[in-house]
C-alpha positions, 0 to 999 in steps of 0.5 A: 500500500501506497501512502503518501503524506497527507502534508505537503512541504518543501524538500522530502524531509523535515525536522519536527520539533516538539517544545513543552511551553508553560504558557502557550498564549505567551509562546504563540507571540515569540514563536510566531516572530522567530519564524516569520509566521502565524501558527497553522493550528491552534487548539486548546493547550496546543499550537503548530507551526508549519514555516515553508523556509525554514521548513520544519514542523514545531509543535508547542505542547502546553504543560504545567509549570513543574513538568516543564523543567526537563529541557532535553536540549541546551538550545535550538536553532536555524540555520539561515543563508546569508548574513543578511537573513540574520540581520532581518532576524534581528529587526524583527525579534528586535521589532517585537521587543525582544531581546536579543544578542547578537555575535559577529564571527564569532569562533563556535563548533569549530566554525565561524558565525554570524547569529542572534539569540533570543530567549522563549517564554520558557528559558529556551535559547535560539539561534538564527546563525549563517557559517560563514567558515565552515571548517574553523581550527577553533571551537571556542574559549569555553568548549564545554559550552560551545554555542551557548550564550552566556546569560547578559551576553550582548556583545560581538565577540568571537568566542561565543561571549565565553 
């Protein structure tokens, strides 16, 4: 039997993530400014983005406060293609009032970026990066922590803000 996706999207695969929020009408606001797009579903404790570019399906699950504290990632990302779509990134989360850090060549995963970071409701970091050197000698100052931002860091650096 025969059985094709009843979802049509870019490309023949995608990355599904599945985030548990504490307050879904707070992260429907960040999520859809991060990604340039409305949610394509909405219902009661749920909320589902479905971007063309970048193509992913992002599930926001609401839970309780005190289920919410395992975080199995220490932060997400997209990757983009060009320093300019970064900074587009950073006027529209900075547009929204978010705030943001931003890094400029900076020496991350053995590669050198350019990225913004933002922060949801829930604590979680994202980055919205281009490599703009894939194959850097460096990872960075703290290579325990590589491509996490420090809390406060603001600053173009090039090791990550370490």
């Amino acid at each position: 039997m025969n059985r094709q996706s009843a979802i049509d999207f870019p490309g023949s695969r995608r990355i599904h993530i599945a985030l548990a929020v504490t307050d879904l009408e707070r992260s429907v606001p960040f999520y859809k400014t991060l990604l340039g797009t409305p949610p394509s579903k909405v219902r009661p404790g749920y909320a589902k983005f479905e971007p063309e570019d970048p193509s992913v399906n992002l599930t926001l699950n609401e839970v309780p406060k005190d289920e919410s504290s395992v975080k199995p990632a220490t932060h997400y990302g997209i990757q983009v293609k060009s320093a300019e779509a970064v900074e587009q990134a950073i006027a529209r989360l900075s547009g929204a009032g978010l705030p943001t850090r931003v890094q400029e060549n900076t020496a991350c995963c053995y590669a050198v970026q350019d990225k913004v970071w933002a922060t949801d409701p829930d604590g979680n970091e994202w980055e919205v990066f281009v490599v703009l050197e894939a194959d850097s000698p460096h990872r960075s100052d703290t290579e325990s922590a590589c491509c996490v931002p420090e809390p406060g860091c603001s600053a173009t650096t090039d090791s990550c803000c370490g």
